[in-house]
Structures are given as structure tokens and as C-alpha cells.
C-alpha positions in Angstrom: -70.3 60.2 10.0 -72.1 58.9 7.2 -69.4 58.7 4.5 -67.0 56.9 7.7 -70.0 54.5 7.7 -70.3 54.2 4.1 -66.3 53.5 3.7 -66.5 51.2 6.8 -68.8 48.9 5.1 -67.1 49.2 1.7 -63.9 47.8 3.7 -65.8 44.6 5.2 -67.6 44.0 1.4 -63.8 44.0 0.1 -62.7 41.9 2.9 -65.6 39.3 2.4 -64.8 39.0 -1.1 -60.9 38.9 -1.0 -61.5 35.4 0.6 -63.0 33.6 -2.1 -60.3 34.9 -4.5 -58.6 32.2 -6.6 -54.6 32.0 -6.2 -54.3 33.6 -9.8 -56.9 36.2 -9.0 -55.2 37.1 -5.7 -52.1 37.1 -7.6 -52.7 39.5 -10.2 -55.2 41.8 -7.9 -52.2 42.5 -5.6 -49.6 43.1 -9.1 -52.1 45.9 -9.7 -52.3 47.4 -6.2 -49.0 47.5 -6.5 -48.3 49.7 -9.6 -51.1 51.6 -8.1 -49.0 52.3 -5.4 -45.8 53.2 -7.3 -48.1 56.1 -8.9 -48.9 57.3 -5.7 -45.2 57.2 -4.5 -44.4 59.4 -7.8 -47.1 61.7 -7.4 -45.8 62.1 -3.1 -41.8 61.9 -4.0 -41.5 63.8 -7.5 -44.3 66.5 -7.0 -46.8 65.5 -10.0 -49.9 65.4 -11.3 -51.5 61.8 -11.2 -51.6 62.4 -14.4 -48.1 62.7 -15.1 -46.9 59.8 -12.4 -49.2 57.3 -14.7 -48.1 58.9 -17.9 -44.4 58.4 -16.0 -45.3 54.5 -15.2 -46.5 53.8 -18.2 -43.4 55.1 -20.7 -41.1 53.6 -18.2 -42.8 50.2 -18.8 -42.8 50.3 -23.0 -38.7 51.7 -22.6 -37.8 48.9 -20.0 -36.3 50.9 -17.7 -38.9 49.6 -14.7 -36.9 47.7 -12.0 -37.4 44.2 -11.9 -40.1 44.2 -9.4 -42.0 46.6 -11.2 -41.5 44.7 -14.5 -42.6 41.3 -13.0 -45.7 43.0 -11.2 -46.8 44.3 -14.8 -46.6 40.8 -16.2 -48.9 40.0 -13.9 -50.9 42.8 -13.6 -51.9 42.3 -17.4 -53.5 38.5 -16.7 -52.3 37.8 -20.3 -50.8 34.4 -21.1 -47.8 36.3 -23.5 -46.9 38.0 -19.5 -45.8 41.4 -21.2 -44.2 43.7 -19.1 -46.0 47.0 -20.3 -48.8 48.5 -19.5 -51.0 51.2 -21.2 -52.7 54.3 -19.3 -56.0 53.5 -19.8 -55.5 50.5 -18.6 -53.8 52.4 -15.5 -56.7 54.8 -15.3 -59.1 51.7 -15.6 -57.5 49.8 -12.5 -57.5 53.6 -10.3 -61.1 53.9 -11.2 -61.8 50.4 -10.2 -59.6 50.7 -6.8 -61.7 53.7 -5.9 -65.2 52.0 -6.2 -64.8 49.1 -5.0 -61.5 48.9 -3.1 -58.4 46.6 -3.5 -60.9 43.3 -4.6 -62.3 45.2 -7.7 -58.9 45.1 -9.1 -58.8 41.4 -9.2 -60.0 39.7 -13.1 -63.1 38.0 -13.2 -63.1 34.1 -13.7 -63.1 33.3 -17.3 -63.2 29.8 -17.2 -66.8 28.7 -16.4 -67.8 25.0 -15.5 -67.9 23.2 -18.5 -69.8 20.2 -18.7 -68.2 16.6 -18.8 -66.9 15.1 -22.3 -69.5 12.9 -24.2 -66.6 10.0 -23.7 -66.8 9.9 -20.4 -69.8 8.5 -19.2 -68.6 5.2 -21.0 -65.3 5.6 -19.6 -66.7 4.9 -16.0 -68.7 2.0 -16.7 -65.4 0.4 -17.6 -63.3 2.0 -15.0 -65.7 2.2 -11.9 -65.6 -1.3 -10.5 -64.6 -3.0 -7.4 -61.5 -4.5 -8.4 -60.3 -0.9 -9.0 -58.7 -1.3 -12.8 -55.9 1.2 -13.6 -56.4 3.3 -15.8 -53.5 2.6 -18.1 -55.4 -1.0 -18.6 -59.0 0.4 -19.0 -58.2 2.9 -21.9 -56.0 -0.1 -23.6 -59.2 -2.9 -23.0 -61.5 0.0 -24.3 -59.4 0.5 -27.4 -59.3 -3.6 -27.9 -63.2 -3.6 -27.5 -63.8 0.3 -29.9 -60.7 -0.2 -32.2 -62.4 1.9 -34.7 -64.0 4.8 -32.1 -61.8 7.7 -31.0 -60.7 7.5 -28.1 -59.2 10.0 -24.9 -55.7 10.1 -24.4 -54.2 9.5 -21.0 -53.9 12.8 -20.2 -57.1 14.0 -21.4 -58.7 11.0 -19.1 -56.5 11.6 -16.1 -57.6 15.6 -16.6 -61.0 15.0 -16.1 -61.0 12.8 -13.5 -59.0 15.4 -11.5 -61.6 18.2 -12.1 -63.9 15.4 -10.1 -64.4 15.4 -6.0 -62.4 12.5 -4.1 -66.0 10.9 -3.4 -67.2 11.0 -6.7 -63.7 10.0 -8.4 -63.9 6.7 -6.6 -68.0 6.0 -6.4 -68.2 2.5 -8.0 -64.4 1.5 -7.3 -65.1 1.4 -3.3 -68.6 0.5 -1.5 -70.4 2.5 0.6 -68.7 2.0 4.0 -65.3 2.5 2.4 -66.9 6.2 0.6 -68.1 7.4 4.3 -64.1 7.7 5.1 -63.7 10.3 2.4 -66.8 12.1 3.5 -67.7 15.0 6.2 -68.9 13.1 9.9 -70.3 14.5 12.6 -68.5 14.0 16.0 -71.1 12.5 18.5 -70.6 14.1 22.4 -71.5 11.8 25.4 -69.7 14.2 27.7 -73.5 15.4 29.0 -74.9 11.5 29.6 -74.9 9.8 32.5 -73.6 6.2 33.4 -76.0 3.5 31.6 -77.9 5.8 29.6 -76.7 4.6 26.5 -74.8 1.2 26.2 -72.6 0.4 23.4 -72.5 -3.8 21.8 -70.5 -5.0 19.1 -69.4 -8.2 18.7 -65.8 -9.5 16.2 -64.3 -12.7 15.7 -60.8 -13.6 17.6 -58.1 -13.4 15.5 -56.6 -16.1 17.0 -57.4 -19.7 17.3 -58.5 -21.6 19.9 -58.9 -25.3 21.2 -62.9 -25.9 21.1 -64.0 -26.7 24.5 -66.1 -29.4 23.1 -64.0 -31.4 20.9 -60.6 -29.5 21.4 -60.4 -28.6 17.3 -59.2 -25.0 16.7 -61.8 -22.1 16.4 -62.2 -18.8 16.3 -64.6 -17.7 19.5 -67.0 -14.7 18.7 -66.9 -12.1 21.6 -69.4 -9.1 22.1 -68.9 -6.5 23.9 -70.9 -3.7 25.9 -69.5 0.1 26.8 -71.1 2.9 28.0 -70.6 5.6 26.7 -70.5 8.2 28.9 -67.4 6.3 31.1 -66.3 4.5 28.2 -66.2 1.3 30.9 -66.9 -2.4 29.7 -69.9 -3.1 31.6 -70.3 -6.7 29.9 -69.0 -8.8 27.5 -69.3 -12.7 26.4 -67.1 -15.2 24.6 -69.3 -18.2 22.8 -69.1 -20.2 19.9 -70.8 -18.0 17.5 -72.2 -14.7 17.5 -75.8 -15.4 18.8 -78.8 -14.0 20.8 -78.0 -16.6 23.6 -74.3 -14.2 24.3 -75.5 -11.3 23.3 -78.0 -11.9 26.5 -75.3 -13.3 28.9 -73.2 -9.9 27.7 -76.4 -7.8 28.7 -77.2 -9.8 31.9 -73.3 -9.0 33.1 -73.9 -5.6 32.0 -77.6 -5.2 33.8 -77.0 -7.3 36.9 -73.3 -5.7 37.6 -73.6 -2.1 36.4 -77.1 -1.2 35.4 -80.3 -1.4 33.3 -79.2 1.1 30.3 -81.9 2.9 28.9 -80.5 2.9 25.5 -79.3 -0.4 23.7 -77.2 1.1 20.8 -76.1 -2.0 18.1 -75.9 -2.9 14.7 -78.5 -4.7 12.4 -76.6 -8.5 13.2 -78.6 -11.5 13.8 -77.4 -11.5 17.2 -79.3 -8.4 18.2 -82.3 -8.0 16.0 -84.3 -11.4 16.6 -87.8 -12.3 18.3 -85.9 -13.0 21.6 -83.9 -9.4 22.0 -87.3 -7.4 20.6 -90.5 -9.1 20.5 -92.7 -6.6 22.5 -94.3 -9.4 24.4 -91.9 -11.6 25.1 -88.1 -10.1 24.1 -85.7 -9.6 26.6 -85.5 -5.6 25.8 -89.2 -5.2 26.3 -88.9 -6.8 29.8 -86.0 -4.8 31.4 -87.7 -1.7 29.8 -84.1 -0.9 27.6 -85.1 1.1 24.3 -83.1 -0.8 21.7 -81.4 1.7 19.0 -79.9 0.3 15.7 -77.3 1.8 13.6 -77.6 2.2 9.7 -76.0 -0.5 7.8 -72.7 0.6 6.2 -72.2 3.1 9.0 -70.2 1.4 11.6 -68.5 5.2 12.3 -71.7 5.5 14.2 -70.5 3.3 16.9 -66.8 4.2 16.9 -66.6 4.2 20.4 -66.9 0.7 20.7 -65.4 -0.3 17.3 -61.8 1.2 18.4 -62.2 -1.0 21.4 -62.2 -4.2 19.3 -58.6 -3.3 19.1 -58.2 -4.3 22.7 -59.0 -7.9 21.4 -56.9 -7.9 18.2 -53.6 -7.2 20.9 -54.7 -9.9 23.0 -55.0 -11.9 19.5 -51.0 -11.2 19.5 -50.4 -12.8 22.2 -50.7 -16.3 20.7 -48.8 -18.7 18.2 -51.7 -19.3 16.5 -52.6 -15.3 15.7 -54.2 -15.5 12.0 -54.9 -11.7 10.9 -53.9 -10.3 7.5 -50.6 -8.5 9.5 -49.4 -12.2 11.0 -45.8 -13.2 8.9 -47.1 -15.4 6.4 -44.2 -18.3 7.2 -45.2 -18.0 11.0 -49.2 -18.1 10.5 -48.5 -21.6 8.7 -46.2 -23.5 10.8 -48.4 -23.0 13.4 -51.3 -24.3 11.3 -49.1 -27.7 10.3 -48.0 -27.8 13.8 -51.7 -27.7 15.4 -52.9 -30.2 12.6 -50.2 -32.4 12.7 -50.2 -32.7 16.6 -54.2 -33.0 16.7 -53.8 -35.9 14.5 -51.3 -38.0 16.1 -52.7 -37.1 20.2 -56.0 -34.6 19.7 -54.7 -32.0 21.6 -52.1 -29.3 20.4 -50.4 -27.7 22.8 -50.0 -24.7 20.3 -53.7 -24.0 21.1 -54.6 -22.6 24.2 -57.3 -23.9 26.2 -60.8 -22.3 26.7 -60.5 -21.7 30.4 -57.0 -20.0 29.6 -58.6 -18.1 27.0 -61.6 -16.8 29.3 -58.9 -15.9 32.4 -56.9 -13.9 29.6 -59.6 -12.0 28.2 -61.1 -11.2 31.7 -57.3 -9.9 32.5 -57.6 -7.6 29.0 -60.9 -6.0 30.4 -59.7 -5.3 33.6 -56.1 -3.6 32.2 -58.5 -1.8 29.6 -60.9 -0.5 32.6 -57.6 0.8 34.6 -55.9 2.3 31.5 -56.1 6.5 30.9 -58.7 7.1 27.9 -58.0 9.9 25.9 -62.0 10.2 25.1 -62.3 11.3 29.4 -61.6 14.4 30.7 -57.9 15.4 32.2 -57.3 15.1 35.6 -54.2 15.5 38.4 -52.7 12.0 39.3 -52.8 11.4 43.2 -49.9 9.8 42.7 -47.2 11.7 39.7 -49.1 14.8 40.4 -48.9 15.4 36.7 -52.5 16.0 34.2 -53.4 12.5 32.5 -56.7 11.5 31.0 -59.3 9.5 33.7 -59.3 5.8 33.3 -63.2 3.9 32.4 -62.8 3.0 36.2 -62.4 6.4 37.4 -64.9 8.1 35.6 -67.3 5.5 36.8 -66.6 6.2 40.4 -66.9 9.9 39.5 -70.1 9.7 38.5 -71.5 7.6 41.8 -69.1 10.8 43.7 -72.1 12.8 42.4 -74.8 10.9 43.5 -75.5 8.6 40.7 -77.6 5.9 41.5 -77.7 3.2 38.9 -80.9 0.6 38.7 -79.5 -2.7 38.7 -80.9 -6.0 38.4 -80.9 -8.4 41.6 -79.6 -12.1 41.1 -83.6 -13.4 41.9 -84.6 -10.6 39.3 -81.9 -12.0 37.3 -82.6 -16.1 37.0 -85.9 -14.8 35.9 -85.3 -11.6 33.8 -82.9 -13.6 31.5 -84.1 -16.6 30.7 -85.7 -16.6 27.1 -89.6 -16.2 26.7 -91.5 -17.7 24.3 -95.5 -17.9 23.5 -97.3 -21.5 23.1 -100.6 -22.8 23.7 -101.5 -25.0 26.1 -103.5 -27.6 25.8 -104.8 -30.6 28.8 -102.3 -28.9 31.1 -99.7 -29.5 29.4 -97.1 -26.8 27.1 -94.7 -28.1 24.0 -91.5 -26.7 23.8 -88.6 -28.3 21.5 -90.4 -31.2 21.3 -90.8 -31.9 24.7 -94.0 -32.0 26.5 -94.1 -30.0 30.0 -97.1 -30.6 32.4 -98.6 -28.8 35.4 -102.2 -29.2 36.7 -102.6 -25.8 37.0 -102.3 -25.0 33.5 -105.9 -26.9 33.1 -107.8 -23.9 33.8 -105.9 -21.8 30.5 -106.7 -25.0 28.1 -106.4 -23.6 24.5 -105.1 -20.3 25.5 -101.7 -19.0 25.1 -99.1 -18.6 27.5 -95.8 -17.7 28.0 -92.8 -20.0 28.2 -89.8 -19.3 30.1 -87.2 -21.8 29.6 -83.4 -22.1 30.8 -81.2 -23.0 27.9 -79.5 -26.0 29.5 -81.8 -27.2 31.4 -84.4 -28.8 30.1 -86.3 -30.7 32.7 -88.5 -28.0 33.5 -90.2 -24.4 32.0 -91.7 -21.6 33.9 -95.5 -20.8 32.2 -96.7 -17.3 32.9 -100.0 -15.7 32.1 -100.2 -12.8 29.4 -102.9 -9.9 30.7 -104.0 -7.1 29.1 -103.2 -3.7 30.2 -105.4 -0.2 29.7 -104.6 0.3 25.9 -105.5 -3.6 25.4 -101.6 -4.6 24.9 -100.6 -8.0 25.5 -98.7 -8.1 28.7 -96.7 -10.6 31.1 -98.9 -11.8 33.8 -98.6 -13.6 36.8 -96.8 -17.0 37.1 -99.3 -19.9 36.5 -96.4 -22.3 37.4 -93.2 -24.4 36.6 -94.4 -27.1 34.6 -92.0 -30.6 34.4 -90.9 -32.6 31.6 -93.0 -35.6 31.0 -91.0 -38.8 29.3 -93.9 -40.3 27.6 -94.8 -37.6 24.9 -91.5 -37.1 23.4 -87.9 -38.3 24.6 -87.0 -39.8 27.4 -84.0 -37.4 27.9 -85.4 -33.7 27.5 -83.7 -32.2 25.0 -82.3 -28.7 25.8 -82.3 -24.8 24.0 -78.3 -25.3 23.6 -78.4 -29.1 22.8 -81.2 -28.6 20.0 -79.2 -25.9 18.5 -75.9 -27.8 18.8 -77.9 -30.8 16.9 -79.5 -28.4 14.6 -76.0 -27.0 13.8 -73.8 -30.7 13.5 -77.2 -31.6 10.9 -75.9 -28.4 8.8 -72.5 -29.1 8.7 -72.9 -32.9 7.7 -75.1 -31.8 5.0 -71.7 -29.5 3.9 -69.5 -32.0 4.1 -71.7 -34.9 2.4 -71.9 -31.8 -0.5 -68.0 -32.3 -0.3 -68.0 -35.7 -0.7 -70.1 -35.6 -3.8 -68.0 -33.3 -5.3 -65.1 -35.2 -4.6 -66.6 -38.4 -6.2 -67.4 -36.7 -9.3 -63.9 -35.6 -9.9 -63.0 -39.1 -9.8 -65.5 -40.7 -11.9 -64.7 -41.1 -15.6 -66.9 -39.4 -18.2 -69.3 -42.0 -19.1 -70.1 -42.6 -22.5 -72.1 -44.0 -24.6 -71.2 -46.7 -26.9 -72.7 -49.9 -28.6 -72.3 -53.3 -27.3 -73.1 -56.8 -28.8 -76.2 -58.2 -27.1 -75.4 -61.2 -24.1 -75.6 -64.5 -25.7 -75.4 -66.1 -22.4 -74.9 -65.8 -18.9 -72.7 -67.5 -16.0 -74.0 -70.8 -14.1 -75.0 -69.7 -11.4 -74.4 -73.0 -8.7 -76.7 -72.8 -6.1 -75.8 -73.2 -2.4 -74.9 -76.3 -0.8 -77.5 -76.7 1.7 -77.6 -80.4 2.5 -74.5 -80.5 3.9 -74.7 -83.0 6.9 -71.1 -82.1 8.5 -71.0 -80.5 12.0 -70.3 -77.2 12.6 -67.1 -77.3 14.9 -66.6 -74.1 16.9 -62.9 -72.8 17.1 -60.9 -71.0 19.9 -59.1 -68.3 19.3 -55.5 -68.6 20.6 -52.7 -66.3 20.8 -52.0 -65.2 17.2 -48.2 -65.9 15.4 -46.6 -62.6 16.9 -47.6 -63.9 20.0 -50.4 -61.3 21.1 -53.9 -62.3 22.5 -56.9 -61.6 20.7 -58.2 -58.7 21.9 -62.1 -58.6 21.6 -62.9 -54.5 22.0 -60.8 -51.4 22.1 -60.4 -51.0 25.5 -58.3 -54.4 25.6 -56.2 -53.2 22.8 -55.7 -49.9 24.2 -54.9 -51.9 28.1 -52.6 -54.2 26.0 -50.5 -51.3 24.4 -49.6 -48.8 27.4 -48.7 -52.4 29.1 -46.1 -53.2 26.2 -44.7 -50.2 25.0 -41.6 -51.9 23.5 -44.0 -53.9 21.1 -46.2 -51.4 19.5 -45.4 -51.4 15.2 -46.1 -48.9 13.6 -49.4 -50.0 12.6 -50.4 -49.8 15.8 -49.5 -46.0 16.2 -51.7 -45.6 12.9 -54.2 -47.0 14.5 -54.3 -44.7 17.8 -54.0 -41.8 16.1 -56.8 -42.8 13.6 -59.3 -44.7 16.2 -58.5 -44.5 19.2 -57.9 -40.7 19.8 -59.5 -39.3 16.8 -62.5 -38.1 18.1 -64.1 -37.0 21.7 -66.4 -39.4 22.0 -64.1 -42.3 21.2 -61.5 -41.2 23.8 -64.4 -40.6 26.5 -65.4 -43.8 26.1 -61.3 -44.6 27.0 -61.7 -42.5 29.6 -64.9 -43.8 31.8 -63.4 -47.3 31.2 -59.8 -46.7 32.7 -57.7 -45.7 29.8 -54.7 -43.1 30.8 -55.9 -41.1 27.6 -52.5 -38.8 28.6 -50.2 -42.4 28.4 -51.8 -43.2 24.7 -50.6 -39.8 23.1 -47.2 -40.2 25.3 -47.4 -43.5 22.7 -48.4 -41.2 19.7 -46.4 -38.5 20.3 -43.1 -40.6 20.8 -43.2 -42.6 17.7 -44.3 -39.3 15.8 
């Protein structure tokens, strides 16, 4: 029992090393089992000694009269770069000897190459040829032998060698960033299949790829979205189109989310200014801190954390299809700019294209994506029997959400009163004689007389600005600041500040138009000094004399005799504002000139508030680019 024990564990050694065998190793271990095995078919078939039947084997390999499987298996066996067909009997000996010990693995060779450190060259090779713009290496060695011409260099091959004997990561570390290297590296797959619904929730927000007609002034932009999943259900629970990615739709995706679905307990995003700001995490006053949410971040360059939600963004790219004015990398170049001509030429003539779809379309549209994407079968849920095919498919976000309430799930959700109040931004001030300063505005109350010098905190609605809700900060057991009760709401007073409150969303569109002339007044300069000429200096004769200046003639005694305008030579009235001229034209189509189309296209509908100001005083704005339009 003990030699069976002993032989047993020999076999499982052998088996355990046979698996980190090189191919050459394996090949020439198994050429030497088998000539071990042709002696032991000679000593069974012919009635010999072992001594004789490897005495036998070997003359038979030195005369050439082995088969030709026999001969090839002694090439090999011999692990000798010549590949001679013969072998000697000590050497035969030496491989039984081995076979016995140690089983079929002792008969493989030992390594002989050992790791051999890089070349001296090479370090100063990738300094030249580890960059970003990823330089062939055909173009680095001939740049390195312009810069070295006296230095010897690697050849190709020797260069092309080495970097093989590298790993993928480390072959392209300097040539690709850190987010591009995690692609080539080991992940580890995350599991939500033991979560419930809303434990963790999923945002990410992406640019359209499409543009759209601003709802403001009807140019074309690209609207950012966000978007919130859970993860367990892989459901949208919320999701928010605005102008740019901000805390103010992050917040309105998160209300959706909360009010509709459920308070997560886990808010898992990236590092963007959209999420990580005073109003999303202050521990007073942020909006995470309030609804008790625990906000997670993932590590920049590491957007395979939140895959879940980053393959969803794909949903948006197809709806990006959908339009004429689609702009990704993958749009035909020829398409992607006669739609850009087209929306700029027809924005100049009427200020509408009707290439770009409107914002209300756009809103329906996406609102129609998440629904199909809720409905759809999601290969990340588990397989289920279709009521209706009877044949296994994958649950859709929907289904595995109604699953979950099957079981009892209860989710905590946020009522519409919790809700007005919940989600409006917070923000701490001091009061002082009753009254709070938010934005430059004043509020009052009387009953913020009695918390004179103290601070408070300021709940505001971001478009309406004639009032602010002031709240009390306490102090719980461990001496944290804490919302209090509601002091009250305090009103705008005209006299301190504006006479129109200014709003959250009108400051920042203010704030935003003040950037953006500042850019393009930069432009402007820049343009002007390409035109200017070099100045230069050069010598002048000195002014001898100047030009008589004649002084007015003030003592003029002739009267001033007013004039009345009249109809001019083409027969047209004088028209004293825009609005006449803009009457005058849709009332005389047939004599418009073509300076007067230049001048609707460049006045009169050029901007928003010039055609608004059409607008409120009776102008078909719609007749005027009928005008534009037809002449164009």
C-alpha cells in the first residue's frame, strides 16, 4: 500500500509539471518516451535483454535503417540544433534512468535560455518611440539615426525582437494613456444579481451626437443628457436633457429617479463637475446629505467601472441616427456637411432650419427611446419563458422591476410635497435685520429678526426668484450642524437690489453670455491684428506748419426751416421704425429689391430678440421668412 501511495503521488508531481512544459520541451519529452517505448516493444516482441533491445536501437539509428518515425523521433529526442538522427546508449540508459525516477516529465530538457536582461539601446529607444502620436517604428530608428549618425545603432529586426519579448501592456505604455491600457489589462466582472431595486443607482451623462435647434434662440446645439440605472433591474429610473452638463440636471435626473422609483442608497458616478460640487455633497446643505443617498465615485480613467451604464449611452448614439444633422466620427463626411451648409444657410436667411429638430420633438423622442429601452430583453437579466412565444428570452428592465415588487419589495420614495422641498438647492447665508442676500437680491421676513447675525439656510427655486425658504440649522448629539425647522419664506424686496429679482438659472445664463462675449471679443482682436500692417519705425521731417483751422459760423442769423419728409423717388413712404418697414414689405411683396431681402435676413430676423419684438407688435414673423426664403 505504501509503494501504490508512493507511485500515486509520483503520477500527480508528473502531471503538475507536464503543464508548464514549453512546446519544445513537450516536444522532445514525448520523442524520448517514444524510443523508450520501442525498447520495450523489442525486449516484449523479440525476447531480449533490455540490454540488447537498446544496444538494437541504438546500431539501428547510426546504420539508418530506423523507420521514418523512429528517425524523426531521434532528431528530436537529441534537442540538438544539427537534429541528428542517432542516438548513443548512454544516452538511452540516461533517458530510462530518468523515466524511472521521475516519470515521463523527467525526460523533458531543462530550459537553457534564461531571462536576459534588456539591451543597453533600448531604454533610449523608448523615449523616442513611446509617445502618443504612436510613431512607427520604421520612422523612429531612421529620426534616431539622423539625430546619433555616428552611434551604433539596432537594426529592425533586432528592435522589433525585443519589443516582442515585451507584455502587450508594457509594449504600448507611453503610446496609449491610461484608460486606453485598462483595455489590455485583467478586470474584474462586478455581480448585481444579489442587490435589490434602488440600492445602487447608476448616472452618467454624454453629449448628443446630433444637433439640435436651441430652445432659446433656435441656433443648433448639442444638448447634454444624464442618465440614471439601477443596477440590479438595469431600468432607467431618471434621466434629464439640459443645456450643459450641470448640477441643476443632474438634480432634476435624481428627483425623477427618487420621486418615481425610489431613494437609492447608493449614488454611483464619476468625478464630473456635475456630480461632485457643494450642492450634490455638502453635508449640511447638499442634496445627497438630505435624501440620506451615500454618494460613491468612480476612479478617474476607469470608466469600465460603470459599464453598465456606459453601454447604455449607446441607446442615445442610435437615436443620434435618426437625424439629418447626426455629427459622430462614423457620419459620411459629404452628408455631415451639407447638412451643416444647409442649417447655416437657412438660419441665415429665416432663423429657423427645418433640418434641426425642435426641442419639444427632441424631448418626446428621447422619452420614446427610454420607454423602447425599458421594454426591450437585456441580456445582463436572467432568462425567462415568454407568456406569449413560449420560447426562453432574457427579462426586459420593466419586467425585472415588477419581479422584484412580486416579492415584496417596497421601495421608499419621495412624495411630490417632499419633493418641491427636498429638491430645491440649499445654501448657508447670514442674516442680518431680517433680511437674507441671495444673488444679489435682498429677501425679507420679520421673523428672521430674532436669528440677526446668525446663519441660516437658504432654499431657493431656480426660476423663481421672488421668494426663498430660510430654515434654521440645529445641532444634533455629536454637535453636527443640522437642518432645523422652517423660520419662514422670506420675499424679495425691490429697494436693495433690482427691481426684477434676478433668478438661479437667469444669473447663470448672464454669467455664461458674459463668458462667451469675452471669447468672441478675444476673436475679434485676433482678427484685427491679422489685418493690421507691421508698424514701423521710420524718420520723418518735423511739421513746419499746420492747417487753418476755420472756426464755426456761429452768427448766422438765417432761420432754421423744418422740412417734411415726403414719399422718396421710388415712390415708398418713409418709414420711421422697423415695424413700419416690416408692415410695408409683407403688404407689397412684388416690390421688395434685393436689398431689402439683405436686410431681413440681416436685421430683422437675425436674432430672437429682434424678431420678438416683430412678434408682440403684429408682425407674421412666418410671412417675413416666406419673403426670405422665396427670394433665397
Amino acid at each position: 500500500m505504501v509503494a501504490a501511495s508512493a507511485v500515486d503521488q509520483q503520477r500527480q508531481i508528473a502531471t503538475t509539471e507536464t503543464t508548464n512544459l514549453t512546446a519544445r520541451q513537450r516536444q522532445v519529452m514525448e520523442a524520448r518516451a517514444a524510443l523508450l517505448l520501442e525498447i520495450d516493444r523489442r525486449v516484449m516482441i523479440g525476447c531480449m535483454s533490455v540490454t540488447a533491445a537498446v544496444r538494437s536501437l541504438a546500431h539501428d539509428s547510426e546504420t539508418g535503417r530506423l523507420d521514418a518515425t523512429l528517425a524523426a523521433a531521434c532528431a528530436v529526442a537529441n534537442d540538438r540544433s544539427g537534429g541528428k538522427a542517432i542516438v548513443r546508449e548512454r544516452i538511452l540508459y540516461t533517458w530510462r534512468s530518468a523515466k524511472a525516477s521521475g516519470g515521463v516529465a523527467a525526460l523533458a530538457p531543462l530550459l537553457t535560455k534564461t531571462a536576459q536582461d534588456l539591451p543597453k539601446w533600448f531604454r533610449d529607444f523608448m523615449a523616442r518611440y513611446a509617445k502618443p502620436g504612436k510613431p512607427t517604428l520604421a520612422r523612429v530608428l531612421a529620426k534616431w539615426k539622423n539625430d546619433e549618425p555616428d552611434r551604433p545603432l539596432p537594426s529592425y529586426q533586432q528592435v522589433r525582437r525585443t519589443l516582442d519579448k515585451l507584455g502587450s501592456v508594457d509594449r504600448m505604455r507611453g503610446r496609449e494613456g491610461a484608460q486606453a491600457l485598462k483595455a489590455r489589462q485583467a478586470y474584474t466582472a462586478r455581480d448585481a444579481s444579489d442587490l435589490l431595486p434602488t440600492s445602487v443607482y447608476l448616472a452618467d451623462g454624454k453629449t448628443f451626437d446630433a444637433e439640435i435647434a436651441h430652445p432659446i434662440h433656435g441656433q443648433p446645439f448639442r444638448p447634454e443628457l444624464t442618465t440614471i440605472i439601477d443596477a440590479h433591474t438595469r431600468r432607467i429610473v431618471g434621466w434629464s436633457a439640459a443645456l450643459d452638463e450641470s448640477a441643476v440636471a443632474v438634480s432634476d435626473a435624481l428627483r425623477l429617479a427618487c420621486v418615481h422609483s425610489g431613494i437609492p442608497a447608493i449614488f454611483y458616478t464619476d468625478r464630473g463637475p456635475g456630480y461632485v460640487n457643494d450642492a450634490m455633497d455638502a453635508s449640511l446643505t447638499g442634496l445627497l446629505g438630505r435624501l440620506g443617498i451615500t454618494p460613491m465615485r468612480a476612479l478617474p480613467y476607469n470608466s469600465q467601472a460603470k459599464g453598465i451604464v456606459e453601454r447604455l449611452n449607446h441607446e442615445w448614439s442610435h437615436l443620434a441616427r435618426d437625424y439629418a444633422t447626426y455629427i459622430s466620427r462614423d457620419m459620411d463626411r459629404e452628408a455631415k456637411k451639407a447638412a451643416h451648409q444647409e442649417t447655416r444657410r437657412e438660419l441665415k436667411t429665416s432663423g429657423t432650419s427645418r433640418l434641426l429638430p425642435r426641442w419639444e420633438d427632441f424631448l418626446r423622442a428621447a422619452a420614446h427611446t427610454i420607454g423602447e429601452y425599458n421594454s426591450r430583453p437585456h441580456r445582463g437579466l436572467p432568462r425567462i419563458v415568454d407568456a406569449i412565444t413560449g420560447k426562453r428570452r432574457h427579462m426586459t428592465p420593466d419586467e425585472a422591476w415588477e419581479a422584484a415588487f412580486a416579492r415584496d419589495f417596497e421601495a421608499i420614495l419621495v412624495t411630490k410635497s417632499e419633493a418641491e422641498d427636498l429638491f430645491r438647492p440649499w445654501v448657508v447665508r447670514p442674516t442680518r435685520r431680517a433680511l437674507v442676500k441671495w444673488l444679489n437680491n435682498s429677501y425679507f421676513a420679520p421673523e428672521l429678526e430674532a436669528f440677526h447675525g446668525e446663519d441660516v439656510i437658504v432654499a431657493y427655486d431656480i426660476q423663481d426668484a421672488t421668494r426663498v425658504w430660510v430654515r434654521a440649522i440645529d445641532l444634533d448629539a455629536a454637535g453636527e450642524r443640522q437642518p432645523g425647522k422652517l423660520i419662514a419664506v422670506a420675499a424679495f424686496e425691490g429697494h436693495k437690489t433690482r427691481y426684477v429679482p434676478v433668478s438661479a438659472e437667469q444669473a447663470a445664463m448672464e454669467k455664461r453670455a458674459a463668458a462667451r462675449k469675452r471669447r468672441l471679443q478675444g476673436h475679434m482682436d485676433i482678427v484685427e491684428q491679422e489685418l493690421r500692417p507691421t508698424l514701423l519705425l521710420e524718420g520723418h521731417d518735423p511739421i513746419d506748419h499746420l492747417a487753418v483751422l476755420h472756426p464755426l459760423a456761429l452768427d448766422d442769423d438765417r432761420d432754421i426751416v423744418p422740412v417734411i419728409a415726403g414719399p422718396a423717388a421710388n415712390g415708398r413712404p418713409t418709414f420711421t421704425d422697423d415695424v413700419q418697414f416690416a408692415r410695408w414689405l409683407i403688404a407689397h411683396p412684388a416690390a421688395i429689391t434685393p436689398a431689402d431681402i439683405q436686410f431681413i435676413r440681416d436685421e430683422l430676423l437675425a436674432s430672437a430678440p429682434a424678431r420678438e419684438e416683430l412678434r408682440i407688435a403684429g408682425i407674421d414673423i412666418e410671412a417675413l421668412r416666406s419673403l426670405a426664403h422665396a427670394a433665397a
